[in-house]
Chimera marker file (.cmm) of the C-alpha trace (Angstrom):
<marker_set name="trace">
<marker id="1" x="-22.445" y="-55.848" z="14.852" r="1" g="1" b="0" radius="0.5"/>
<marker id="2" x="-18.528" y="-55.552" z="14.078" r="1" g="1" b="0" radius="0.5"/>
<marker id="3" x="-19.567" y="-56.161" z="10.631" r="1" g="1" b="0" radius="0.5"/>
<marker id="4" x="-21.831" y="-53.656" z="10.260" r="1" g="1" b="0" radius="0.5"/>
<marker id="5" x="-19.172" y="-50.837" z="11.706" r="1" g="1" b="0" radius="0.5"/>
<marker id="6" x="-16.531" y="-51.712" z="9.423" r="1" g="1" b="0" radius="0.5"/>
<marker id="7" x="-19.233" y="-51.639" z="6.507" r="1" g="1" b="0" radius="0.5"/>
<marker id="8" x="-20.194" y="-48.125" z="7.008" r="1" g="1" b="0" radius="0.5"/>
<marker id="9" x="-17.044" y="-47.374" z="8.195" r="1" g="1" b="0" radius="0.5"/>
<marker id="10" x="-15.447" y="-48.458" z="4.666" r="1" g="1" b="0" radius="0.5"/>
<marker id="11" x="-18.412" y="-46.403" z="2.855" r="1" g="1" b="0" radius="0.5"/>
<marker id="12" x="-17.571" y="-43.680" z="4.843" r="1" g="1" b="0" radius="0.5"/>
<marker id="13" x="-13.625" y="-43.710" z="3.392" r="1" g="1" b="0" radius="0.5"/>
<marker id="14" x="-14.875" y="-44.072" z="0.141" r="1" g="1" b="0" radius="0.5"/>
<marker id="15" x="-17.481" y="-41.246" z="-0.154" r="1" g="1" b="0" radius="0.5"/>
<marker id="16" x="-14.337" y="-38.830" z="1.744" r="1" g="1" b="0" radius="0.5"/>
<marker id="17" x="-11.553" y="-40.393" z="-1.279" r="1" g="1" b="0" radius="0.5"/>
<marker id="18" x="-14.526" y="-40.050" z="-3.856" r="1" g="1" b="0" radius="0.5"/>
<marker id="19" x="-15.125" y="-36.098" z="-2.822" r="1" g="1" b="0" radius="0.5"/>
<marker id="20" x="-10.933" y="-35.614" z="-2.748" r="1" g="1" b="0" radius="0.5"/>
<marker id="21" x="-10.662" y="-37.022" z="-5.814" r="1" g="1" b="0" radius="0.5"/>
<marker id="22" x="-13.290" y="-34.698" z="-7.171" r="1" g="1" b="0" radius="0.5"/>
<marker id="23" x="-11.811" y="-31.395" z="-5.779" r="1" g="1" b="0" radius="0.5"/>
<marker id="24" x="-8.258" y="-32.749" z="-6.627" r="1" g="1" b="0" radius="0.5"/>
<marker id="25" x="-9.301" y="-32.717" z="-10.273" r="1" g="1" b="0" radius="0.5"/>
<marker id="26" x="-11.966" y="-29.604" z="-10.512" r="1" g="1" b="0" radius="0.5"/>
<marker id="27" x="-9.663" y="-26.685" z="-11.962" r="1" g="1" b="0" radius="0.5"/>
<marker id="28" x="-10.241" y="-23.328" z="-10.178" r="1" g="1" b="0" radius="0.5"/>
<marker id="29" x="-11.055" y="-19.980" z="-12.388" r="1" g="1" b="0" radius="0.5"/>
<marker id="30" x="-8.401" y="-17.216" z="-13.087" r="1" g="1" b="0" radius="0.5"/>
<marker id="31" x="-8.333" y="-14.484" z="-10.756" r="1" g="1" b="0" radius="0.5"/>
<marker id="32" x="-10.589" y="-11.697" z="-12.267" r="1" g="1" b="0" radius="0.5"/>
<marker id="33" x="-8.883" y="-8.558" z="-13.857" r="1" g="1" b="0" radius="0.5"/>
<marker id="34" x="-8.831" y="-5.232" z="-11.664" r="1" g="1" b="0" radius="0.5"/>
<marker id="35" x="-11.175" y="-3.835" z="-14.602" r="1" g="1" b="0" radius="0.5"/>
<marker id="36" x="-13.838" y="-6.593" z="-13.861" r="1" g="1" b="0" radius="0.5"/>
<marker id="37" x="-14.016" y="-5.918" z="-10.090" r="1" g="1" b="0" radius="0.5"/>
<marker id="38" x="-16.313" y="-3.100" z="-8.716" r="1" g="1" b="0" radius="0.5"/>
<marker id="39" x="-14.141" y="-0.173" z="-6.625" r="1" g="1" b="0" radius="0.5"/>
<marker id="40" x="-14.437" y="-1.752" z="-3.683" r="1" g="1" b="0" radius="0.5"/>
<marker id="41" x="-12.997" y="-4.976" z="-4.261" r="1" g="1" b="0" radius="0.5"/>
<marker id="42" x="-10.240" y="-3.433" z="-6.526" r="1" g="1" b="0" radius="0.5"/>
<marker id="43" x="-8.238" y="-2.433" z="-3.476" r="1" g="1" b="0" radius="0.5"/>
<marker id="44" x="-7.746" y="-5.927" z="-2.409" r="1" g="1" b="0" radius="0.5"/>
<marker id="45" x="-5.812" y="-6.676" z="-5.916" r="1" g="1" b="0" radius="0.5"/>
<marker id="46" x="-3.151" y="-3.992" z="-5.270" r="1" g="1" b="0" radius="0.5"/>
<marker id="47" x="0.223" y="-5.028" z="-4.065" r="1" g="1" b="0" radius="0.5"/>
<marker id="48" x="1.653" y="-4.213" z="-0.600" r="1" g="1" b="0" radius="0.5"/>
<marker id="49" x="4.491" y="-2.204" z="-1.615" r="1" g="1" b="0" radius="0.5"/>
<marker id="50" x="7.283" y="-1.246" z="0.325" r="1" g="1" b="0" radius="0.5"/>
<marker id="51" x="9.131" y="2.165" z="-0.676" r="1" g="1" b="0" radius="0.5"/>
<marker id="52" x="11.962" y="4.127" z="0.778" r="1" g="1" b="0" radius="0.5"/>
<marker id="53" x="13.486" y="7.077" z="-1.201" r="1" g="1" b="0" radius="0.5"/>
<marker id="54" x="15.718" y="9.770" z="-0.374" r="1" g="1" b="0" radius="0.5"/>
<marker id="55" x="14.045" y="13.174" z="-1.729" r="1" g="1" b="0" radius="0.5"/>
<marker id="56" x="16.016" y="16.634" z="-2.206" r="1" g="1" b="0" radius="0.5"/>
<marker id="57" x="14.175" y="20.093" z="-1.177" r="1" g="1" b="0" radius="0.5"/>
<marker id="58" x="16.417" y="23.040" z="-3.041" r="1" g="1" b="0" radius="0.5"/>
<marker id="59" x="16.837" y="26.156" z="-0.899" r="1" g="1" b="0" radius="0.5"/>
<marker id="60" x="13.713" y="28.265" z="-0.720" r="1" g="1" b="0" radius="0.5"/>
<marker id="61" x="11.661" y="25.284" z="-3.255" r="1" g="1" b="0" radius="0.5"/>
<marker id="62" x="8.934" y="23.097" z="-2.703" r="1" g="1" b="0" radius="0.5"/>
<marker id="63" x="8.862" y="19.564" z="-3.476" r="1" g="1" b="0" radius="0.5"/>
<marker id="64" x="5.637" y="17.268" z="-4.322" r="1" g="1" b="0" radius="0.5"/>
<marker id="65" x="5.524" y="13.549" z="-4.392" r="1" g="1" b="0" radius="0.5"/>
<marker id="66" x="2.229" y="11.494" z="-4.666" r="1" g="1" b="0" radius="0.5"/>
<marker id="67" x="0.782" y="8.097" z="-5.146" r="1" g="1" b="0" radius="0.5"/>
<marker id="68" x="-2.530" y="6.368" z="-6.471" r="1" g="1" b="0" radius="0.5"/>
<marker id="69" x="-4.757" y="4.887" z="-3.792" r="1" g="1" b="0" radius="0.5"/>
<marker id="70" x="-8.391" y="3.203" z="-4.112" r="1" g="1" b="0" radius="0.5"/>
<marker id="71" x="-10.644" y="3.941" z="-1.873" r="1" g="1" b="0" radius="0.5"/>
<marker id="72" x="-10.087" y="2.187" z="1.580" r="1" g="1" b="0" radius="0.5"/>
<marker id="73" x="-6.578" y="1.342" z="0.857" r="1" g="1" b="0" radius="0.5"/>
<marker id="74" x="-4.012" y="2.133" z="3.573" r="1" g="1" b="0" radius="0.5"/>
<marker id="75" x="-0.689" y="3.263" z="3.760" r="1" g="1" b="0" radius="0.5"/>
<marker id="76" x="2.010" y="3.952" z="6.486" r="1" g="1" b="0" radius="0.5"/>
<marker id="77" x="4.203" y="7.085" z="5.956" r="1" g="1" b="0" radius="0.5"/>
<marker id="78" x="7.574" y="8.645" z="7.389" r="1" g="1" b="0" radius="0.5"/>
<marker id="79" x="9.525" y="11.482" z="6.660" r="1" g="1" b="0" radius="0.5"/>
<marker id="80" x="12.576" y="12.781" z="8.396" r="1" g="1" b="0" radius="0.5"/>
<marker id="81" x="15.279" y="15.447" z="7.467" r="1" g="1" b="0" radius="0.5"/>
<marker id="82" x="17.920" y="13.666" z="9.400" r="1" g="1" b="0" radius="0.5"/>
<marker id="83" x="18.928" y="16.752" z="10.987" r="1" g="1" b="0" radius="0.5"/>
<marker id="84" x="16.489" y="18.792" z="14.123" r="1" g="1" b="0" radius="0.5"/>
<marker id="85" x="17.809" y="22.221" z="12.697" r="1" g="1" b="0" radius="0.5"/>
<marker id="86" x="16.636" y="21.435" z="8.967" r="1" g="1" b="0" radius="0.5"/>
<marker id="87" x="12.884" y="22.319" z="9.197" r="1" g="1" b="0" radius="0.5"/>
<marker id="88" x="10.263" y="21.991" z="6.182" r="1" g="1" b="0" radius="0.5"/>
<marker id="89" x="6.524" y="22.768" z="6.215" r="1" g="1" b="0" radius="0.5"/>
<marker id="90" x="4.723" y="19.911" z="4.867" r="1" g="1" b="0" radius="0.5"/>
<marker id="91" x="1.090" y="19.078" z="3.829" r="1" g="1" b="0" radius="0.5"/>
<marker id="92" x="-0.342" y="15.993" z="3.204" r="1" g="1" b="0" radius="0.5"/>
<marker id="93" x="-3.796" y="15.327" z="1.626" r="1" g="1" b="0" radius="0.5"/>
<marker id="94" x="-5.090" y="18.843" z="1.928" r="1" g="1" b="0" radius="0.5"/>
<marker id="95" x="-4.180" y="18.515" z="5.687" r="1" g="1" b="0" radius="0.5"/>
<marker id="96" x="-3.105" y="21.558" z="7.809" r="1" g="1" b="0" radius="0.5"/>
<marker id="97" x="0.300" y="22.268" z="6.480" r="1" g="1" b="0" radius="0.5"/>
<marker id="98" x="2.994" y="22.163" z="9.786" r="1" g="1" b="0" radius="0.5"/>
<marker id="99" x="6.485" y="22.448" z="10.242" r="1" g="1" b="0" radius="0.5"/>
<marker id="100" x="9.095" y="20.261" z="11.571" r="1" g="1" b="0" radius="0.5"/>
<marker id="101" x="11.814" y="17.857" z="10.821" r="1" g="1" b="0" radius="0.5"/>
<marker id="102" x="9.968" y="15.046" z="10.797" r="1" g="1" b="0" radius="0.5"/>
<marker id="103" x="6.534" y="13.500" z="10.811" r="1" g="1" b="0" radius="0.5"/>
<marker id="104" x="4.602" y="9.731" z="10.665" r="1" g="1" b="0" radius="0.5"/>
<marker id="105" x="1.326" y="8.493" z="10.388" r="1" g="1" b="0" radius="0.5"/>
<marker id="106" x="-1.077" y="6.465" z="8.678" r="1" g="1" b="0" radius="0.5"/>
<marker id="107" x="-3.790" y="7.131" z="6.001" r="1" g="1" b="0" radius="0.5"/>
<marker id="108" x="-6.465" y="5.361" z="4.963" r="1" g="1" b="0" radius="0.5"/>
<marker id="109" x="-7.790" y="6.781" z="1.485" r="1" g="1" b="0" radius="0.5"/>
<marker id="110" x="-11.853" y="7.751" z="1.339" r="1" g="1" b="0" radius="0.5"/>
<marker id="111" x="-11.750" y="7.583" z="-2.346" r="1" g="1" b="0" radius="0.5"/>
<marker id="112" x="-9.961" y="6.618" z="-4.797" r="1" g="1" b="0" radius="0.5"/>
<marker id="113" x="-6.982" y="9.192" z="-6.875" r="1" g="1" b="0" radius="0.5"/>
<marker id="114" x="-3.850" y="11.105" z="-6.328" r="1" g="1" b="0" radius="0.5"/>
<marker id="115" x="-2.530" y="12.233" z="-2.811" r="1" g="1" b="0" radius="0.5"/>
<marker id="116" x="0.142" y="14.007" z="-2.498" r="1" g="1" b="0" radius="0.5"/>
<marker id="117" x="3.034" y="15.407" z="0.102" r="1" g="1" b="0" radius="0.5"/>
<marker id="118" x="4.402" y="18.922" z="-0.431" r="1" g="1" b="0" radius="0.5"/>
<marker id="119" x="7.158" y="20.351" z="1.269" r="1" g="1" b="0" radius="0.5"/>
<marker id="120" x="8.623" y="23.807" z="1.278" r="1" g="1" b="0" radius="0.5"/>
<marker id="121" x="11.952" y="24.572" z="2.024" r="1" g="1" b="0" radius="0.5"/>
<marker id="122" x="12.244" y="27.702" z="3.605" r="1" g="1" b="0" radius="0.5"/>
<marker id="123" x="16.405" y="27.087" z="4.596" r="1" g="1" b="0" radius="0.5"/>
<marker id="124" x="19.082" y="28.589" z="2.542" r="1" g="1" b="0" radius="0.5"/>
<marker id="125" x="20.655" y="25.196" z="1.668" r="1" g="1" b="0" radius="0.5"/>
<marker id="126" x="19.211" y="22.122" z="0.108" r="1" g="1" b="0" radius="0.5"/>
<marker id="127" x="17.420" y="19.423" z="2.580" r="1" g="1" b="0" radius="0.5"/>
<marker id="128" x="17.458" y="15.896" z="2.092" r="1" g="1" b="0" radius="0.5"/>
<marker id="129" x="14.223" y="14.062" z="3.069" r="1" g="1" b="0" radius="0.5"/>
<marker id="130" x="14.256" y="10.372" z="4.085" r="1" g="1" b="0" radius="0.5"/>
<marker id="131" x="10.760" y="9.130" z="2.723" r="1" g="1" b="0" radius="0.5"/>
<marker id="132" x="9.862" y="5.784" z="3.927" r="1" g="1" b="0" radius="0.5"/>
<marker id="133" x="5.873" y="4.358" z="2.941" r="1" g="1" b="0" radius="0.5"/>
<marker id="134" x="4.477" y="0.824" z="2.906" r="1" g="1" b="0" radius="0.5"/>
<marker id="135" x="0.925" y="-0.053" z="2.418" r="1" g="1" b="0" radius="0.5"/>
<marker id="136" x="-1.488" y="-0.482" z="-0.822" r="1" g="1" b="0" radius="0.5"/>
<marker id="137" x="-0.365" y="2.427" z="-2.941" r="1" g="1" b="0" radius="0.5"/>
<marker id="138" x="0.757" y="2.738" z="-6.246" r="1" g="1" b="0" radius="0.5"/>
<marker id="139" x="3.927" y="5.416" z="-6.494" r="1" g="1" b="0" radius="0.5"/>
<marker id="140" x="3.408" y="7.764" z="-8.857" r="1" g="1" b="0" radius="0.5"/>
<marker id="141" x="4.961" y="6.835" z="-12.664" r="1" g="1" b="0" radius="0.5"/>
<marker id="142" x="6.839" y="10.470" z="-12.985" r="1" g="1" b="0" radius="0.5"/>
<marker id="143" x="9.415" y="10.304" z="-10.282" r="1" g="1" b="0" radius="0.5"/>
<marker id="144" x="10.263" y="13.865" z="-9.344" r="1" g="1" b="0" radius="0.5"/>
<marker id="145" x="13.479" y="15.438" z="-10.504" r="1" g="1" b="0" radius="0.5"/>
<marker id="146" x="15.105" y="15.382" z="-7.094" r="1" g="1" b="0" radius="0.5"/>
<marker id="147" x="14.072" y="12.389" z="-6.464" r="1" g="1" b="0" radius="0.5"/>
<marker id="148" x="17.202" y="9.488" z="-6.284" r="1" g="1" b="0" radius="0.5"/>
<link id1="1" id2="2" r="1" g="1" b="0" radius="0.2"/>
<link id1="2" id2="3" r="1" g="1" b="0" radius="0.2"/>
<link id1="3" id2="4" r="1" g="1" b="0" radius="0.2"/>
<link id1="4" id2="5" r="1" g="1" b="0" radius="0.2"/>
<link id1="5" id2="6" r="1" g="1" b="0" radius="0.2"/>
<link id1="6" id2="7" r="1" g="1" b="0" radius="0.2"/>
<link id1="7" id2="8" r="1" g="1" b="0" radius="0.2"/>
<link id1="8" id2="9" r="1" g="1" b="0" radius="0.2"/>
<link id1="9" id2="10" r="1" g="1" b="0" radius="0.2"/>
<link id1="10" id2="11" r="1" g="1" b="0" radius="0.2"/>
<link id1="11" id2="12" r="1" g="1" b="0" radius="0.2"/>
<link id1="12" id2="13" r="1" g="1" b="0" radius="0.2"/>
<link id1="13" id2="14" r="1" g="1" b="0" radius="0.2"/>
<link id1="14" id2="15" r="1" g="1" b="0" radius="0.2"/>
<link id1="15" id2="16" r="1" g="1" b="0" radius="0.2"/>
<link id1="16" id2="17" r="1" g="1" b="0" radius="0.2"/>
<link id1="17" id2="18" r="1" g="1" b="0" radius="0.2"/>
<link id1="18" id2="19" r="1" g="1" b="0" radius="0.2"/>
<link id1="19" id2="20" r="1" g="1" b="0" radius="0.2"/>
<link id1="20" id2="21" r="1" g="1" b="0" radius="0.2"/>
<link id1="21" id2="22" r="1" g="1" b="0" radius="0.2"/>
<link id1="22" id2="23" r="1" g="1" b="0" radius="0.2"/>
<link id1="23" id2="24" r="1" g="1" b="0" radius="0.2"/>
<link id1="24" id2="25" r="1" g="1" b="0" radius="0.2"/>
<link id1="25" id2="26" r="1" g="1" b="0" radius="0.2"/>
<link id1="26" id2="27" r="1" g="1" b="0" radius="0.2"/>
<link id1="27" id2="28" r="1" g="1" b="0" radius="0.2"/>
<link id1="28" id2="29" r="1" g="1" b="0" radius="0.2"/>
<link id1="29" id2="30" r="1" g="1" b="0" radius="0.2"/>
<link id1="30" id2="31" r="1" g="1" b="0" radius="0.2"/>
<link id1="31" id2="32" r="1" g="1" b="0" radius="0.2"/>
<link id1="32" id2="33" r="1" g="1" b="0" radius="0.2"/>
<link id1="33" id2="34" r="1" g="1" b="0" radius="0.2"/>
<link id1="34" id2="35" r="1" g="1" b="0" radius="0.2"/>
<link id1="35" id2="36" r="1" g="1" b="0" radius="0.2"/>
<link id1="36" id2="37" r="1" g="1" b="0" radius="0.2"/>
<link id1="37" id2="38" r="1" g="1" b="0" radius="0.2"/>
<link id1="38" id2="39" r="1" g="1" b="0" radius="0.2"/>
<link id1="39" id2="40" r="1" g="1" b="0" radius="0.2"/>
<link id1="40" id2="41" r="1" g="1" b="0" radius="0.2"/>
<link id1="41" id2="42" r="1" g="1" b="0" radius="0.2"/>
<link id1="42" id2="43" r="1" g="1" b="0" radius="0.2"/>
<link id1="43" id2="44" r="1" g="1" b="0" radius="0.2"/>
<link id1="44" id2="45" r="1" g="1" b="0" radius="0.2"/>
<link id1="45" id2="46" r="1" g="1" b="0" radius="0.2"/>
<link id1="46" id2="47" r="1" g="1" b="0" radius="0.2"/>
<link id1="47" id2="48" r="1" g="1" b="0" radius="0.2"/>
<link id1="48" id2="49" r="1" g="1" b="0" radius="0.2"/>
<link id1="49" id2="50" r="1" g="1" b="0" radius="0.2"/>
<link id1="50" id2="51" r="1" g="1" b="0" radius="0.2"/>
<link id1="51" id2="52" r="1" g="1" b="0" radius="0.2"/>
<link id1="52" id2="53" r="1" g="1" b="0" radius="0.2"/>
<link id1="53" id2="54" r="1" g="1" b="0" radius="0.2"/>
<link id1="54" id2="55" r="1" g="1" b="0" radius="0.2"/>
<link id1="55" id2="56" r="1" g="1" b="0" radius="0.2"/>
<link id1="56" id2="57" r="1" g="1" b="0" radius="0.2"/>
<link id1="57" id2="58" r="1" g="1" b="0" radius="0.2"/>
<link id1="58" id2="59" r="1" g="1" b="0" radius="0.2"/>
<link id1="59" id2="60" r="1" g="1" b="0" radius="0.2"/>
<link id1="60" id2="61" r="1" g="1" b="0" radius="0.2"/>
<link id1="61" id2="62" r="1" g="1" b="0" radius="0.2"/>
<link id1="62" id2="63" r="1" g="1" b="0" radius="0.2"/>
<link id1="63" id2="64" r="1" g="1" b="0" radius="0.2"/>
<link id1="64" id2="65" r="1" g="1" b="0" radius="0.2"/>
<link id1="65" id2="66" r="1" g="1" b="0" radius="0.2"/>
<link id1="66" id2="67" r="1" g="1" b="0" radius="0.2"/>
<link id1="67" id2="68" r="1" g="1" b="0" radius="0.2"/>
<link id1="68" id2="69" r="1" g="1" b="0" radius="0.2"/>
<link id1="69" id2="70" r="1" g="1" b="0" radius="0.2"/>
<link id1="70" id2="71" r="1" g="1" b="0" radius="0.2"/>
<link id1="71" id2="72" r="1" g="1" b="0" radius="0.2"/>
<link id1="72" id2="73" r="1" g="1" b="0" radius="0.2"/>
<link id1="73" id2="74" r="1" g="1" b="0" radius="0.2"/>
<link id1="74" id2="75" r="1" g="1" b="0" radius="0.2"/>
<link id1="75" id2="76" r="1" g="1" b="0" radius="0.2"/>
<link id1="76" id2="77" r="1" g="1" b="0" radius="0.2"/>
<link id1="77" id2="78" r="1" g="1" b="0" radius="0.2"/>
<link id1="78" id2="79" r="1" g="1" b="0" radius="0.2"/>
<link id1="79" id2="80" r="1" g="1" b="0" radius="0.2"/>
<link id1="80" id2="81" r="1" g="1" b="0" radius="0.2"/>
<link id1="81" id2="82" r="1" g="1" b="0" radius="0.2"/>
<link id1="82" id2="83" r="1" g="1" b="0" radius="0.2"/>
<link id1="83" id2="84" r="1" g="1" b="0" radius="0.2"/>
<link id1="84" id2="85" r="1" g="1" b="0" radius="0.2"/>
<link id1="85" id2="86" r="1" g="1" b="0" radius="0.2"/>
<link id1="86" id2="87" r="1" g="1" b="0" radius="0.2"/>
<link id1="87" id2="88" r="1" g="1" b="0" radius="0.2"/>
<link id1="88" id2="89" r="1" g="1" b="0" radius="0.2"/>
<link id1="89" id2="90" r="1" g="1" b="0" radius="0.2"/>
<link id1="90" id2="91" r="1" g="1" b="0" radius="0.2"/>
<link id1="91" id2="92" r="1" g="1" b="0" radius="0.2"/>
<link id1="92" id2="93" r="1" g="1" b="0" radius="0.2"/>
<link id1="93" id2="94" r="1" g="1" b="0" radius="0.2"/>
<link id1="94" id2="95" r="1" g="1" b="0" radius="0.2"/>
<link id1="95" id2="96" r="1" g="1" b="0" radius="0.2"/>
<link id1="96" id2="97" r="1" g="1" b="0" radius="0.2"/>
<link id1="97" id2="98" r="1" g="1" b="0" radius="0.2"/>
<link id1="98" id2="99" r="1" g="1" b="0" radius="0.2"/>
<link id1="99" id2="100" r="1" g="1" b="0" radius="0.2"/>
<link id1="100" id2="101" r="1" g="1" b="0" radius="0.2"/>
<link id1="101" id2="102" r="1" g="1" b="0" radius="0.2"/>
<link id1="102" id2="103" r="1" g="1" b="0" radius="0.2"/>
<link id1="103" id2="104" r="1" g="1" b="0" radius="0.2"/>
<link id1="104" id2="105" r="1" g="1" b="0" radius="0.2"/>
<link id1="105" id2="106" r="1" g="1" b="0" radius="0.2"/>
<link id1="106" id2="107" r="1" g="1" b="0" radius="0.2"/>
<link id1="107" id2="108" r="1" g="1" b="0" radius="0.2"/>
<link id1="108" id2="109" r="1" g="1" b="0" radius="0.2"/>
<link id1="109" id2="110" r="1" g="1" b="0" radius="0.2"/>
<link id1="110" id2="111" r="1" g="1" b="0" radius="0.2"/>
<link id1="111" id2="112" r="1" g="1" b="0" radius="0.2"/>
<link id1="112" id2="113" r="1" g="1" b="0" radius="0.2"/>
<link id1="113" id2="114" r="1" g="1" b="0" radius="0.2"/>
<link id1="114" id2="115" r="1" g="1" b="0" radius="0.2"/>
<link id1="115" id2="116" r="1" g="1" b="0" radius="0.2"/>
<link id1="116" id2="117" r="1" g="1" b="0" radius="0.2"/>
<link id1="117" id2="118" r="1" g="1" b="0" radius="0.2"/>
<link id1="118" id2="119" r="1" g="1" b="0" radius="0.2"/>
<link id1="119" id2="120" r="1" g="1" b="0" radius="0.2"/>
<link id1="120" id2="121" r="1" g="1" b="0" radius="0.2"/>
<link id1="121" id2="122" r="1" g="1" b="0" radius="0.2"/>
<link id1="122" id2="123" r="1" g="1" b="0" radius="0.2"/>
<link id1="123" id2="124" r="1" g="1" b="0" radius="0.2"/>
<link id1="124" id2="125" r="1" g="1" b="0" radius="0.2"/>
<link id1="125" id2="126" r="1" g="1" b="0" radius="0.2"/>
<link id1="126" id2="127" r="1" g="1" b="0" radius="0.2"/>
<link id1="127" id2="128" r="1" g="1" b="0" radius="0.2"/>
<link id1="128" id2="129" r="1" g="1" b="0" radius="0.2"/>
<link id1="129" id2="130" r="1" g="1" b="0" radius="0.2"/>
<link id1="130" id2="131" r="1" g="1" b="0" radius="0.2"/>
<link id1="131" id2="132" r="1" g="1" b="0" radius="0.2"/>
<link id1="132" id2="133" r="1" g="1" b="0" radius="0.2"/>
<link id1="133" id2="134" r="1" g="1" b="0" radius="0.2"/>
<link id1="134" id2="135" r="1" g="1" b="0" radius="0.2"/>
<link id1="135" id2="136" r="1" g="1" b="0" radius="0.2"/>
<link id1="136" id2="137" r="1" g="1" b="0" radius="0.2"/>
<link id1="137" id2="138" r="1" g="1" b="0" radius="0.2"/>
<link id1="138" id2="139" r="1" g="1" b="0" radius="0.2"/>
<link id1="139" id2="140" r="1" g="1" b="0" radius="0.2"/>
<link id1="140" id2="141" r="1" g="1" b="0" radius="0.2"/>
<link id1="141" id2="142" r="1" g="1" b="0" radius="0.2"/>
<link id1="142" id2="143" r="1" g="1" b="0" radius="0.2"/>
<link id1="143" id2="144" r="1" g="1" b="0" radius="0.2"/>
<link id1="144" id2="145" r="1" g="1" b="0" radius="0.2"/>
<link id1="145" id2="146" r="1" g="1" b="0" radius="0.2"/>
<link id1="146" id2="147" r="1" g="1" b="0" radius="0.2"/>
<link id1="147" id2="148" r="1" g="1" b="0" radius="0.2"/>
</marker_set>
């Protein structure tokens, strides 16, 4: 009976190091190309990024910054002046446009394209804006001119 246990115990080990073996040698694909994929899966191929820039308003200008998104990607967005008394009216996506020194949030894009921020400085002095975004996004390739 002992005999018999180690037997199919031993075929056992063999079939599991015959199967390793196997998967050990079998090469996997190359990742497909972005242009292969359907819409929907291309979102999963873009890179997390990470961004922060600092982003000057001139007195009574507007600014506009945007990035690419596919559809269903997700990003993570704050803005800040630095300073309470430094207000700019901002719009975001075609949102309501509001006013403040500051704002946060996160988007998720329902298709894919362009969205972009646009602030207005209504102050008599430049503003600086502290821009901070991190999610799948790809900045836009024309960095604005007040943009450092």
């Amino acid at each position: 009976m002992e005999k018999r246990w180690l037997i199919v115990l031993g075929g056992l080990v063999a079939v599991a190091a015959s199967t390793a073996l196997h998967f050990w040698r079998v090469q996997r694909p190359p990742a497909p190309s972005a242009a292969t994929l359907p819409a929907s899966a291309r979102v999963l191929l873009q890179p997390f990024r990470k961004d922060s820039l600092d982003l000057t308003v001139g007195a009574q200008e507007e600014l506009n910054y945007r990035v690419g998104m596919q559809a269903g990607a997700s990003l993570v967005y704050a803005w800040s002046t630095g300073h309470s008394d430094e207000k700019l009216s901002c719009e975001f996506a075609g949102r309501e446009a509001t006013a403040g020194s500051g704002a946060h949030s996160a988007f998720v894009a329902q298709s894919s394209g362009w969205y972009r921020w646009r602030w207005k400085n209504q102050n008599s002095r430049p503003v600086t804006i502290h821009f901070k975004l991190s999610g799948d996004y790809e900045p836009s390739t024309v960095s604005p001119p007040s943009a450092r």
